[in-house]
VOGU-3710 file (C-alpha; in Angstrom, 3 decimals, decimal comma):
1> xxxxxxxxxx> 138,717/123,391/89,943  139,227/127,342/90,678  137,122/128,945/93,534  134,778/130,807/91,011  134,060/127,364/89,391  133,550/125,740/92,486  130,909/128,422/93,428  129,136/127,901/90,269  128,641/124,584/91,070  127,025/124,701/94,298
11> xxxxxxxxxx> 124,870/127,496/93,055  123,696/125,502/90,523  123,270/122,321/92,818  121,860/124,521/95,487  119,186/125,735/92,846  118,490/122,074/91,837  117,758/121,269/95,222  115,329/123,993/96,088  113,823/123,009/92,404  113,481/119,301/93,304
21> xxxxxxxxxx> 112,140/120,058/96,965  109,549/122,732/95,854  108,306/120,334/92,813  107,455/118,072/95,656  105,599/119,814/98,016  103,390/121,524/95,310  102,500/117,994/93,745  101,742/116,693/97,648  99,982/120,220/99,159  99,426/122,303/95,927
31> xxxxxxxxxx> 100,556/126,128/95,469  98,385/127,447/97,938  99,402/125,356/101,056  102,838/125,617/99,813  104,805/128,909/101,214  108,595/129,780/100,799  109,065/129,233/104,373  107,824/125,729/103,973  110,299/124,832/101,227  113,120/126,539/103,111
41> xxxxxxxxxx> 112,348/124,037/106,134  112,489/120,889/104,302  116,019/121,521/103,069  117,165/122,950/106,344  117,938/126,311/105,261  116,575/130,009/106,028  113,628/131,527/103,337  116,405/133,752/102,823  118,451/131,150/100,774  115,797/131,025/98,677
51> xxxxxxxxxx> 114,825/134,524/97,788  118,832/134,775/96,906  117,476/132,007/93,601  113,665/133,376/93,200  111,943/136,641/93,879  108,868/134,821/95,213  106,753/131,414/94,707  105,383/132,361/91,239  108,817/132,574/89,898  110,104/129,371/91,738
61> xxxxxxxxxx> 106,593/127,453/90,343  107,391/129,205/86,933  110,698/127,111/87,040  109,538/123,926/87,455  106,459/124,507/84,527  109,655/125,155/82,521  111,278/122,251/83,584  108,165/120,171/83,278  107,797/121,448/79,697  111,243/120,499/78,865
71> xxxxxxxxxx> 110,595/117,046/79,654  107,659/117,018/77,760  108,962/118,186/74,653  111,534/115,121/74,830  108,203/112,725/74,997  106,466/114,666/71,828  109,510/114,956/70,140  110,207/111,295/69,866  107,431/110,905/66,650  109,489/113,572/64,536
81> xxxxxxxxxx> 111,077/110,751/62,655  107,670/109,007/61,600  106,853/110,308/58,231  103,451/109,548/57,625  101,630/112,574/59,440  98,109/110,682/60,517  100,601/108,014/62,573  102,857/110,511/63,911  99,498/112,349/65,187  98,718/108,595/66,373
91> xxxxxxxxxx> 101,571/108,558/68,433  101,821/111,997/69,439  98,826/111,252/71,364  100,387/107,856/73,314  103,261/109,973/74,126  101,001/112,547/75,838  99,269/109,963/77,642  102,749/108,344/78,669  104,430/111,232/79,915  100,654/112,449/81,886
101> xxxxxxxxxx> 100,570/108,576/83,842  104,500/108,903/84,049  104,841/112,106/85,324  101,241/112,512/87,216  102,678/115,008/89,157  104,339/117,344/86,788  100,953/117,047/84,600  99,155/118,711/87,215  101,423/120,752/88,065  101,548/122,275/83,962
111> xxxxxxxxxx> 98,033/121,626/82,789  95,714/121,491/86,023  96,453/123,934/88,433  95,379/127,456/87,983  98,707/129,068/89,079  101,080/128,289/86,619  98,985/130,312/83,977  100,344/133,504/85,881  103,816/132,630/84,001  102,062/133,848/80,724
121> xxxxxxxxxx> 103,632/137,592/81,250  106,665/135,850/80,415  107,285/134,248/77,196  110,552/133,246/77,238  109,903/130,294/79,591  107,013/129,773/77,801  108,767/129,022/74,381  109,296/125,356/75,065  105,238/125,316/75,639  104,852/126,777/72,306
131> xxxxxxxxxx> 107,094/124,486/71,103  105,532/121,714/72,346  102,554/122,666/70,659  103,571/123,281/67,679  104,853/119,556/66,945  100,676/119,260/67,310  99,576/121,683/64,578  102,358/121,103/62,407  101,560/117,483/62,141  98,056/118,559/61,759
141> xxxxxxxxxx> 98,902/121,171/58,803  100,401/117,961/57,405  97,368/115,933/57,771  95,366/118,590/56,205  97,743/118,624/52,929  97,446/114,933/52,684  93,936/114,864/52,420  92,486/114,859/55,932  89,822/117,412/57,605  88,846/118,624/54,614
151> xxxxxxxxxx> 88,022/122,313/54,733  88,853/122,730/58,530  91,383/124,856/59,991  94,939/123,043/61,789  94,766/125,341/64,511  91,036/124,283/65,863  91,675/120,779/64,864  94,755/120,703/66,977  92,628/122,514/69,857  89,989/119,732/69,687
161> xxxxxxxxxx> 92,504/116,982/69,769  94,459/118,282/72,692  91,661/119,134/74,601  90,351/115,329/73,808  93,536/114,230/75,049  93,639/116,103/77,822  90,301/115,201/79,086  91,476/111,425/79,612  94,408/112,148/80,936  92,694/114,898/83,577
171> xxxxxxxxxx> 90,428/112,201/84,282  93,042/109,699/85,503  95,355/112,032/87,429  92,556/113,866/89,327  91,568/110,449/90,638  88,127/110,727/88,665  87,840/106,462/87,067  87,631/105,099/90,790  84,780/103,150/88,707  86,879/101,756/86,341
181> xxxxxxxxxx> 88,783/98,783/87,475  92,493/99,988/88,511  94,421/97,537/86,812  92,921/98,425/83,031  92,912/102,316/83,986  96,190/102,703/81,867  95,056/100,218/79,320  91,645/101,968/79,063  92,976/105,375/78,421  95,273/104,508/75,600
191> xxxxxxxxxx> 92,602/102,234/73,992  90,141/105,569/73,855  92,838/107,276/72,330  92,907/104,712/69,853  89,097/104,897/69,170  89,319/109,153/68,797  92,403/108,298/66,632  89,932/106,050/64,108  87,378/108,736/64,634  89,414/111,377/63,025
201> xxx> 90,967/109,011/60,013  87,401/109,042/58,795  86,949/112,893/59,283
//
């Protein structure tokens, strides 16, 4: 391996680090709490290894929601090879719900907190989002040509399912079914989805 190679690699590892060690102290003190100089510490390096990667914290959070979405995308895209659209929709929604109790963190991190929304001025990293999403209303559009939601639009149906979904998963990872016992928590999300899932069959 040349010097220029080797270079590139520890950039690239250095990056990775900074990404890994910033994705945990957001998840365990949020953005706010969370400064440059706090991430810097925990690898043992000066903020101004840092700023040599990203500009400021919104760019080095922006990374991670990327990253997050990335790994989402591999969840969602697992239905593509289910034909029928109303069970790929079926499953779509388990897959959310896996990757949200799977990832708790990262769900928070792309759907909860207020900051990441500041990486809307910049589309590019949001393209796996959109992409994301689009495995939703396509399946929907689908649904619709077979016969389902008569008369409704995919674009609000696939709002009203996500935000559905979303709901029970919100519920679970900001600590909100302390009422529920803890071993059936999992259980009891999945087996709501299942209920909506009936619910919209008959729509």
């Amino acid at each position: 391996m040349g010097i220029a190679e080797r270079k590139e690699r520890e950039k690239e590892e250095m990056k990775k680090l900074i990404i890994e060690t910033a994705t945990g102290l957001f998840i365990d003190q949020g953005f706010d709490k969370t400064s440059m100089r706090n991430i810097a510490e925990a690898i043992e390096y000066s903020p101004a290894t840092i700023y040599l990667y990203f500009k400021d914290k919104s760019e080095l959070f922006n990374a991670i929601h990327v990253q997050g979405f990335q790994m989402f995308f591999d969840y969602l895209s697992k239905v593509m090879v289910i034909e029928d659209p109303m069970e790929r929709m079926d499953m779509l929604g388990r897959q959310y719900i896996s990757f949200a109790v799977e990832n708790p963190g990262y769900y928070d991190l792309m759907f909860i907190m207020r900051e990441p929304m500041n990486a809307e001025k910049n589309e590019e990293d949001w393209l796996q989002g959109g992409t994301s999403h689009s495995i939703l209303t396509n399946t929907v559009a689908e649904c619709i040509e077979k016969g389902y939601f008569k008369g409704q639009n995919a674009e609000v149906i696939s709002f009203m399912i996500w935000s559905q979904v979303h709901g029970i998963c919100a519920m679970m990872i900001r600590d909100r079914m302390k009422f529920f016992p803890e071993e059936g928590r999992e259980e009891l999300l999945f087996e709501a989805k299942k209920v909506f899932t009936e619910m919209l069959r008959r729509f």
